[in-house]
Backbone as CSV, one residue per row, in Angstrom:
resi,resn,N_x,N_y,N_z,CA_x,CA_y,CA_z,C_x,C_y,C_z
1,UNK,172.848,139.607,187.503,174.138,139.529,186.832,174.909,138.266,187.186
2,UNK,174.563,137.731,188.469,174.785,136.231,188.667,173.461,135.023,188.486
3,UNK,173.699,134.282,187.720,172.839,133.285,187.235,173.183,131.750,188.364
4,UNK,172.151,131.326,188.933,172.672,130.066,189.532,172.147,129.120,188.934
5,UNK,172.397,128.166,188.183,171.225,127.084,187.448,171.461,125.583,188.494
6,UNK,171.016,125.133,188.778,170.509,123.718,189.729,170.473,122.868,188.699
7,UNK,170.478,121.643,188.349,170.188,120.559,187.795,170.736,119.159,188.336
8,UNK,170.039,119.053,189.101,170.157,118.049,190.283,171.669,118.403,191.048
9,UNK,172.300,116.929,190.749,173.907,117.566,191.455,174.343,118.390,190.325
10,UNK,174.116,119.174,189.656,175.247,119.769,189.186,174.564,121.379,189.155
11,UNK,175.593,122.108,189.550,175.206,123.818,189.571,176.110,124.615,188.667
12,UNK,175.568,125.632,188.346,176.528,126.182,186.801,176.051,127.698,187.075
13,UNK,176.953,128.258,187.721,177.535,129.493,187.936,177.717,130.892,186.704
14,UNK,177.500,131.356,185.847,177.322,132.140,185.506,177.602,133.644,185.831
15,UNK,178.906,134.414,185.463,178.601,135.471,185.491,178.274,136.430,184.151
16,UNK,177.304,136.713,184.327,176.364,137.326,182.948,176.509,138.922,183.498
17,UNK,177.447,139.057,182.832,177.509,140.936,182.665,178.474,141.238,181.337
18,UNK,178.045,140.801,180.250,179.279,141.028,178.965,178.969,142.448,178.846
19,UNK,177.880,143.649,178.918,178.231,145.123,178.468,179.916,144.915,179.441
20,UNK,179.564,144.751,180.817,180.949,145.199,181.430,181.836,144.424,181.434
21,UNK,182.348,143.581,180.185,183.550,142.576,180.417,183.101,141.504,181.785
22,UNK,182.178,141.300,182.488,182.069,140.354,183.545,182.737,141.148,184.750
23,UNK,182.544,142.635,184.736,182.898,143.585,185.966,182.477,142.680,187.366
24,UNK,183.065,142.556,188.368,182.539,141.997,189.523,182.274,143.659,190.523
25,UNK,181.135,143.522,191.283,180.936,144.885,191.858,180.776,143.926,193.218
26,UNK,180.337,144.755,194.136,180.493,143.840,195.720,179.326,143.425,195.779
27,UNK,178.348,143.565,195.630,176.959,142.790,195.699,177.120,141.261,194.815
28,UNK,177.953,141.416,193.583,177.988,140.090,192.897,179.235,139.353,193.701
29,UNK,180.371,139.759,194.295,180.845,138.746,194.822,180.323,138.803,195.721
30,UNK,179.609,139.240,196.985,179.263,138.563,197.690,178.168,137.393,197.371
31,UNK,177.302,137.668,196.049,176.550,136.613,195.494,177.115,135.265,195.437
32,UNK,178.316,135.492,194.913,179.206,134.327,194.366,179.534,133.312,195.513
33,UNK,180.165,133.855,196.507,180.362,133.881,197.482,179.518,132.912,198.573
34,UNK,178.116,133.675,198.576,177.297,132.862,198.878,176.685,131.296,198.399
35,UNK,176.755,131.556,197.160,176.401,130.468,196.413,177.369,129.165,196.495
36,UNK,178.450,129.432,196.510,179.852,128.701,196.391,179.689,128.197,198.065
37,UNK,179.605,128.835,199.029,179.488,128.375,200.414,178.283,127.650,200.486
38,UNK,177.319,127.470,200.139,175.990,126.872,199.838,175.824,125.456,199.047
39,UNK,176.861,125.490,198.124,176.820,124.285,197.176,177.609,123.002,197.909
40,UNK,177.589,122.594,199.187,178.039,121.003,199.356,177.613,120.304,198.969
41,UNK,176.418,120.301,198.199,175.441,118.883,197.435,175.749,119.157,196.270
42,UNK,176.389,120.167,195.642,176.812,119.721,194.173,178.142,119.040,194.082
43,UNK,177.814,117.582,193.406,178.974,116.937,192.852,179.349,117.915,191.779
44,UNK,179.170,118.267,191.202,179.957,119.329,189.656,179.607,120.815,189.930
45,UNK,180.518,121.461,190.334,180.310,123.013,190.452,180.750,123.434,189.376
46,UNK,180.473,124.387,188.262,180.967,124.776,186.670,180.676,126.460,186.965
47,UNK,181.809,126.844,186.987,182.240,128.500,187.091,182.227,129.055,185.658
48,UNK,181.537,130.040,184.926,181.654,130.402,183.511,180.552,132.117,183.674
49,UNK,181.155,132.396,182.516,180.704,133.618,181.742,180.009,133.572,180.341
50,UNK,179.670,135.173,179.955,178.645,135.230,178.795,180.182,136.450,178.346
51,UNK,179.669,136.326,177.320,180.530,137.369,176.072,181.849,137.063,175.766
52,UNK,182.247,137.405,175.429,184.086,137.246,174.994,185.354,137.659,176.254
53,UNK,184.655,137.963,177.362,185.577,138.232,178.764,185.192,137.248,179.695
54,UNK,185.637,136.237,180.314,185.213,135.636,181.682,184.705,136.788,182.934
55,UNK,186.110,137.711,182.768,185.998,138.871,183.973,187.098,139.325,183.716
56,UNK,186.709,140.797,184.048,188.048,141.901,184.063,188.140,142.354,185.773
57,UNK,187.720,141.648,186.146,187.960,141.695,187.806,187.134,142.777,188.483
58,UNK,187.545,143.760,189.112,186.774,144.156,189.891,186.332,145.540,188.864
59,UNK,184.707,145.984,189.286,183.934,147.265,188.470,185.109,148.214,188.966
60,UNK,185.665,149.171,187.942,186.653,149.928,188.315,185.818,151.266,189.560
61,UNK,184.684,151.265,189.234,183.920,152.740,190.371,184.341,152.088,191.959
62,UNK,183.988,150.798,191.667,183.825,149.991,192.736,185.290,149.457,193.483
63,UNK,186.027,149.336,192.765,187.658,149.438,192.796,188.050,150.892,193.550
64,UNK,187.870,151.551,192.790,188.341,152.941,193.767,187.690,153.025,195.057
65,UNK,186.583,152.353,194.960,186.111,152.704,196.190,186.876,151.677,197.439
66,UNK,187.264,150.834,197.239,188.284,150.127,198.163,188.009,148.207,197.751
67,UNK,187.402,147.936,196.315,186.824,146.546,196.179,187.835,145.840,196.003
68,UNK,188.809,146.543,195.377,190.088,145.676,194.885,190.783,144.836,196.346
69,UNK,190.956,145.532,197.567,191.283,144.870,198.285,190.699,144.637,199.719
70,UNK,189.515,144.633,199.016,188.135,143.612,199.880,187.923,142.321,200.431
71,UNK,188.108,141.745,201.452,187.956,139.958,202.162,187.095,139.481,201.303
72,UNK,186.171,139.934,200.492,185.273,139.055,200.166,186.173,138.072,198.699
73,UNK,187.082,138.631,198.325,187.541,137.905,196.977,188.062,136.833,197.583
74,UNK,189.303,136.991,198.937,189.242,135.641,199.504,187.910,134.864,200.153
75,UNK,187.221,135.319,200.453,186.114,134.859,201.083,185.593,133.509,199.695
76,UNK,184.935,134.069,198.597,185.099,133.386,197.517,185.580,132.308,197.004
77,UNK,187.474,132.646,197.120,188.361,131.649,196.520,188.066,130.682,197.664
78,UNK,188.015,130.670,198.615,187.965,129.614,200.057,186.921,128.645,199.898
79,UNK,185.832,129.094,199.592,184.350,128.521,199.287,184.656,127.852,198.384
80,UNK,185.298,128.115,197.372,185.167,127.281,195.738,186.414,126.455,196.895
81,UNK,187.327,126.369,197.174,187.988,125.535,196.918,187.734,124.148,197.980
82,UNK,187.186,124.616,198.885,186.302,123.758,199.998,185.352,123.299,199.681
83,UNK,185.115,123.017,197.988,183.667,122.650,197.910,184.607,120.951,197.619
84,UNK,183.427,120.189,198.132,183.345,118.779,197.940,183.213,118.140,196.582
85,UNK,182.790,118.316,195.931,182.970,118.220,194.760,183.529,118.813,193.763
86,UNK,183.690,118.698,192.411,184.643,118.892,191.499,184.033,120.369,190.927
87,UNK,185.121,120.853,191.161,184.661,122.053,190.557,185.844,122.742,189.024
88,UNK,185.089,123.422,188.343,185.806,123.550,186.872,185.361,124.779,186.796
89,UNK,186.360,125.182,186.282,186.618,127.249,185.576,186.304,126.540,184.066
90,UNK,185.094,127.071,183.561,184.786,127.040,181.966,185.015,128.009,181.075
91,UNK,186.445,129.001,180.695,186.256,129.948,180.657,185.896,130.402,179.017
92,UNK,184.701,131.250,179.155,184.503,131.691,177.944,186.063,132.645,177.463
93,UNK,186.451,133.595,177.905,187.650,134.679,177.638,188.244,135.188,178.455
94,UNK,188.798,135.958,178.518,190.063,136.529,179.503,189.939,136.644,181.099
95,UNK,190.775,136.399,181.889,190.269,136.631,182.811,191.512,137.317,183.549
96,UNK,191.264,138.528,184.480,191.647,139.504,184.545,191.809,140.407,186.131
97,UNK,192.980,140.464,186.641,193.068,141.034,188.277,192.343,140.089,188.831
98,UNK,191.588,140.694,190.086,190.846,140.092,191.268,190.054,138.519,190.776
99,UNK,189.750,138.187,189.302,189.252,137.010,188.655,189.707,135.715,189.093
100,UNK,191.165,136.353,189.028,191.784,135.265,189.273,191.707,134.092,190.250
101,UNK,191.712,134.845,191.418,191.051,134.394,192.301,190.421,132.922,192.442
102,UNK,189.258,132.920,192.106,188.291,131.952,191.822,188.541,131.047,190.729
103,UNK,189.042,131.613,189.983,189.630,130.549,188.861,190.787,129.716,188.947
104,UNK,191.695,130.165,189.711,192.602,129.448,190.524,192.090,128.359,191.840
105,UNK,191.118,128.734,192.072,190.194,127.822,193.434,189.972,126.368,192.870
106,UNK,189.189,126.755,191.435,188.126,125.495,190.638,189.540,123.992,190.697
107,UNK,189.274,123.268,190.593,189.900,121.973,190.488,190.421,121.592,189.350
108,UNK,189.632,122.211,187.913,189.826,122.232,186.711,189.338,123.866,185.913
109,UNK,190.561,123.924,184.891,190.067,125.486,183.926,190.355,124.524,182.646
110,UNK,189.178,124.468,182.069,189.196,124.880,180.591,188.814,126.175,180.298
111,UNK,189.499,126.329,178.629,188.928,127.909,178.511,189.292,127.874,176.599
112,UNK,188.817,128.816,175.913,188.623,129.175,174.726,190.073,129.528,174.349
113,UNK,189.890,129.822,173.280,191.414,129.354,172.614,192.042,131.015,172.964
114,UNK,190.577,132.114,172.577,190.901,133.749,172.354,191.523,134.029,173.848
115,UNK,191.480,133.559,174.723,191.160,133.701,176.739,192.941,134.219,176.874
116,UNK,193.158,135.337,177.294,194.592,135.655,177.783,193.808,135.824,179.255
117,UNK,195.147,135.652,180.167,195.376,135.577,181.788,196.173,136.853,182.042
118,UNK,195.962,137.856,182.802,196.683,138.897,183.413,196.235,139.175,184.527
119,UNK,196.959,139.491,185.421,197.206,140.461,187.040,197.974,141.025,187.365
120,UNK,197.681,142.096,186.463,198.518,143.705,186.918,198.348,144.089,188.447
121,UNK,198.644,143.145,189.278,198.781,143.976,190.623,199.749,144.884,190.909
122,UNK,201.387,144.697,190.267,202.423,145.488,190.857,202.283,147.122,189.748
123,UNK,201.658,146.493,188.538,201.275,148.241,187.948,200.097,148.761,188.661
124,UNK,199.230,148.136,188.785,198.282,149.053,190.206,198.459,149.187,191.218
125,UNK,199.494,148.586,192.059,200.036,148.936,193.428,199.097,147.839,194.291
126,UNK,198.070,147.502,193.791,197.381,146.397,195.238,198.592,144.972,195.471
127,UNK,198.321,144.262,196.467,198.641,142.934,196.853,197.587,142.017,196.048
128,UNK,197.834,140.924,195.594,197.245,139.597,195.186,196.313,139.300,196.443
129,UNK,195.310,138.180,195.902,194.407,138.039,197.449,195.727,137.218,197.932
130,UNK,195.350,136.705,199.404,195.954,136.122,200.329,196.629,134.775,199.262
131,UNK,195.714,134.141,199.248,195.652,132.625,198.623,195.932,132.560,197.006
132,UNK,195.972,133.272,196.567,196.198,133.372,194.974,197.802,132.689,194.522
133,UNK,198.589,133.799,195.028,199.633,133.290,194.955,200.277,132.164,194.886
134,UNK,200.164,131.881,196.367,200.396,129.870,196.486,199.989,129.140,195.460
135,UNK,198.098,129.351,195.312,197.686,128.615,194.451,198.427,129.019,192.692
136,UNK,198.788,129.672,192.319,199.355,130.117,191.229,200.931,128.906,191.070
137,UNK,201.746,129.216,192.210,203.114,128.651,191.916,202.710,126.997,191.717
138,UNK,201.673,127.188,193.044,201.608,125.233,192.593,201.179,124.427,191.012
139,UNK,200.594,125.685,190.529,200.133,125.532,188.953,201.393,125.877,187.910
140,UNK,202.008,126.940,188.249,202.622,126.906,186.956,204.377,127.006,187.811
141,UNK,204.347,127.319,188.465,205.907,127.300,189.689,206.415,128.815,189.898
142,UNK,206.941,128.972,190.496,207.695,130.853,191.048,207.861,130.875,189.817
143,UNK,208.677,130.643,188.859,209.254,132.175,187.943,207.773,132.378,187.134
144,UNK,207.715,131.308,187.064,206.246,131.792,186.147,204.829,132.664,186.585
145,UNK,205.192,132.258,188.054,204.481,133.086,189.019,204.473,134.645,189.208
146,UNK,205.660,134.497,189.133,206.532,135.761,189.129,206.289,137.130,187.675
147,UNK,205.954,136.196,186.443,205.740,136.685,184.990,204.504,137.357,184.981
148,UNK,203.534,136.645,186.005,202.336,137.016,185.734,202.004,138.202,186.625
149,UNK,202.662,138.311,187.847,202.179,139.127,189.056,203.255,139.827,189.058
150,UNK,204.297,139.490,188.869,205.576,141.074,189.070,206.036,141.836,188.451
151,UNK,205.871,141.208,186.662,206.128,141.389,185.323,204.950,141.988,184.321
152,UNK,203.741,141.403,185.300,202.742,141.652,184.445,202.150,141.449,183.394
153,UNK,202.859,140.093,183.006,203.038,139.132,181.384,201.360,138.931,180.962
154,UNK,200.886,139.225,179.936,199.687,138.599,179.727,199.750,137.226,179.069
155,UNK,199.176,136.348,179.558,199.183,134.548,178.903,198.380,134.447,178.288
156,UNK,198.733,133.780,176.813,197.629,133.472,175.950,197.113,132.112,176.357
157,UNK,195.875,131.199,175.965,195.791,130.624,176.361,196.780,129.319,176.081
158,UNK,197.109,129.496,174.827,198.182,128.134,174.667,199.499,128.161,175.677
159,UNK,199.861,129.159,175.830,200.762,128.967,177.036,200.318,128.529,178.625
160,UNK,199.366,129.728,178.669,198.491,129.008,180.131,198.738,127.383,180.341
161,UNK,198.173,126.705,178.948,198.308,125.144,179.179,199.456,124.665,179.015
162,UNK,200.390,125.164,178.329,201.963,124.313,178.048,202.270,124.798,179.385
163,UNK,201.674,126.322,180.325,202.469,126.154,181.664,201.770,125.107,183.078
164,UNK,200.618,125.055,182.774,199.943,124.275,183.345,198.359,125.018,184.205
165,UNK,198.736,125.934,183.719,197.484,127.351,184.642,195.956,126.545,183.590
166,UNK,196.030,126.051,182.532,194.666,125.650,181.767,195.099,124.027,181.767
167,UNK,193.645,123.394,181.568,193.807,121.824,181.774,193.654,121.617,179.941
168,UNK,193.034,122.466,179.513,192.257,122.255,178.541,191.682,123.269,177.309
169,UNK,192.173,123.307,176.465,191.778,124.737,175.692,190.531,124.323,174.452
170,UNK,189.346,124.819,174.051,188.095,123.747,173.718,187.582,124.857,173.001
171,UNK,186.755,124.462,171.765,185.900,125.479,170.906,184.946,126.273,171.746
172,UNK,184.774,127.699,171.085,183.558,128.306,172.284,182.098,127.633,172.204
173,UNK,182.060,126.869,171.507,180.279,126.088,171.291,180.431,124.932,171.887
174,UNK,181.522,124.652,172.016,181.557,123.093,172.919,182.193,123.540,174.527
175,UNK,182.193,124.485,175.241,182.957,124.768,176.217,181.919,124.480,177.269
176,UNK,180.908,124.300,177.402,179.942,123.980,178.364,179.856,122.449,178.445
177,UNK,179.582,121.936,177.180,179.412,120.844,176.506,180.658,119.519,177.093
178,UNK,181.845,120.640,177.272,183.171,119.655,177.561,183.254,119.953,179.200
179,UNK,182.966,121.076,179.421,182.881,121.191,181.028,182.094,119.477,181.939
180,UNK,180.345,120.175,181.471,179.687,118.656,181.491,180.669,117.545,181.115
181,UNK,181.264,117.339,180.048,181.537,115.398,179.775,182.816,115.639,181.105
182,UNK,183.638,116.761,181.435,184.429,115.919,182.472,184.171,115.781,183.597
183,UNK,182.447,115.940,184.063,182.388,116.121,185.149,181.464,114.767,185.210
184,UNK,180.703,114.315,184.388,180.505,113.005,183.869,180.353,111.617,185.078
185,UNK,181.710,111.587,184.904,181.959,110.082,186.088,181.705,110.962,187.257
186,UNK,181.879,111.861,187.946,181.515,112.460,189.391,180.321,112.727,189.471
187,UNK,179.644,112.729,188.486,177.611,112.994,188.957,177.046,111.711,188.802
188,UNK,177.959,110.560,188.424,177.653,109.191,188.670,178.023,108.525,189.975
189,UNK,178.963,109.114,190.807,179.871,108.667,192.088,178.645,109.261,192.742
190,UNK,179.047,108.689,193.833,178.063,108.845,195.308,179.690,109.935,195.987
191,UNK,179.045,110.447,196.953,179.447,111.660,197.457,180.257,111.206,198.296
192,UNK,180.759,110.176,198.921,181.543,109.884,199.696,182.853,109.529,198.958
193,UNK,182.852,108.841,197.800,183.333,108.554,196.736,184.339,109.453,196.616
194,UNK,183.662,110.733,195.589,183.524,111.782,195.151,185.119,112.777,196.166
195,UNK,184.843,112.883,197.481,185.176,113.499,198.836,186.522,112.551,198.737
196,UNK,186.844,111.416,198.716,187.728,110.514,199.111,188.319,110.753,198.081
197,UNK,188.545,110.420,196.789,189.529,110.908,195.531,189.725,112.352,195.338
198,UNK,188.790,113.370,195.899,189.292,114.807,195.529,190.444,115.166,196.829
199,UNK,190.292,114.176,198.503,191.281,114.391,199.487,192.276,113.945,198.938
200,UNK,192.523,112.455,198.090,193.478,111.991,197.967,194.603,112.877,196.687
201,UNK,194.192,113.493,196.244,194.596,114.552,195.108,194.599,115.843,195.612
202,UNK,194.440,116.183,196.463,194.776,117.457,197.193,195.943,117.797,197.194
């Protein structure tokens, strides 16, 4: 249900579960997880899904059972965001609770035009992971922060980008296609390169 594809420096992440909206269960994030802690030799890390959902966050069986507020989702966001190279959220569609996460990590989100953003944490009663938050205000600022996690606002994607949460909103047949061209000049940079402009933009 997790796909890892290699092609020299560049690795392309895949979560392939469209029957379940891109359900994450604990065996796949810890997959993720792993993989993302593993990838320092990819200059281009590309985070994406199959079907019309990126992810509806955590398998709800797996949720009750205590997944929703599991270390491993931070475990995850930490990895993606410590990776050395450029990493991009490609999102096929919505992405949803615990998702967030990781998609907030990547360096860049493009995503499909259909893609709404929600995290009903305060109607389900959990906390946000640790790191979500922060990373959220620095993208779109508190009140807007606030719309998504206290309010429960769902974002379409054209707002996502007028708020700044999407870099990029792209046809679904070209969304891989545009992932690749911006990652482009960084699988041409040498890795030291690469490390020195992603510190200086931190």
């Amino acid at each position: 249900m997790i796909r890892c594809d290699k092609d020299g420096d560049l690795w392309t992440v895949t979560i392939d579960r469209p029957e379940k909206a891109g359900a994450l269960t604990p065996a796949m994030l810890t997959e993720l997880a792993e993989i993302a802690e593993n990838a320092q030799s990819a200059k281009l890390f590309i985070l994406t899904g199959t079907g019309s959902v990126f992810s509806a966050g955590a398998d709800l069986d797996a949720a009750r059972a205590g997944l929703a507020t599991d270390p491993v989702w931070e475990r995850l966001s930490s990895a993606i965001a410590k990776l050395p190279g450029l990493s991009i959220a490609a999102l096929n569609g919505t992405v949803a609770g615990g998702a967030f996460g990781m998609v907030l990590a990547c360096d860049l989100r493009i995503a499909v035009e259909k893609a709404k953003f929600f995290y009903p944490v305060m109607k389900l009663g959990f906390l946000p992971q640790p790191s979500d938050p922060k990373r959220l205000v620095g993208l779109v600022g508190p009140a807007r922060a606030k719309l998504i996690l206290m309010a429960g606002q769902k974002i379409t994607a054209t707002q996502a980008q007028s708020w700044g949460l999407v870099d990029q909103i792209v046809a679904a047949e070209e969304l891989d296609e545009k992932a690749r061209a911006l990652g482009a000049d960084v699988l041409s940079a040498t890795p030291a390169h690469i490390t020195a402009i992603k510190g200086m933009t931190a």
